[in-house]
Phi, psi and omega in degrees: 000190214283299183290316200286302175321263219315325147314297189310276186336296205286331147335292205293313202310279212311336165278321167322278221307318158294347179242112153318317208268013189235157169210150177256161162197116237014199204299030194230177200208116188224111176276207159275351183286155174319147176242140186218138170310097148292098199270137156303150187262123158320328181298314190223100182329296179357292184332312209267123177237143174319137167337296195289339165307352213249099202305144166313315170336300190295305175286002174284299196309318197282296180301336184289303184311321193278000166275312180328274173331338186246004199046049186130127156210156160306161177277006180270272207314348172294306212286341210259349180296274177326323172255020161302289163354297207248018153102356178289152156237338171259151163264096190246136184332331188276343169256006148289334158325273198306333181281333196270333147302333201259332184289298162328286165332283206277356153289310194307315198273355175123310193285328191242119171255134172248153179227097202070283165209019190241152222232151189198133173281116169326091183326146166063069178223000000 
């Protein structure tokens, strides 16, 4: 609930102020280290986490590899790819939002270039 976030929150507050290497930022928790796409284990629910749950970074990281991989995609075969990734089966408007976000960051940022409806990585990206 409500009280139990709000704990959460002010906790976490209190380990930044004590750690340089750690930061919030919306709702996540960020060291120095690098963020890499974590695919979830089928096996084991632990793995499996909701979209929003899911740092942008990551799912950035993840749609860059599956453009890589593929030399090129459409913005259908980035998204249906991506929540294969990350272990989804429904498409629902709010994570097509959230995808459609994520896609905008790495045009805007440089990583991605689109040509029409087809998605491609930005050499030296």
């Amino acid at each position: 609930g409500d009280r139990i976030y709000n704990r959460l929150i002010e906790l976490l507050k209190e380990i930044v102020r004590n750690n340089s290497e750690i930061r919030l930022k919306s709702n996540f928790v960020y060291t120095d280290e690098p963020i890499v796409a974590r695919r979830p284990n089928s096996r084991d629910e632990a793995t499996l986490r909701e979209i929003e749950y899911i740092a942008p970074e990551e799912i950035q990281d993840a749609m860059t590899k599956i453009v890589l991989l593929h030399s090129g995609v459409t913005m259908e075969c980035l998204f249906s790819e991506t929540l294969k990734f990350f272990g989804f089966q429904r498409r629902t408007e709010s994570v097509v939002k959230l995808l459609k976000q994520n896609v905008r960051h790495l045009v805007s940022a440089g990583v991605l270039q689109a040509k029409d409806d087809f998605f491609i990585v930005v050499e030296g990206k």
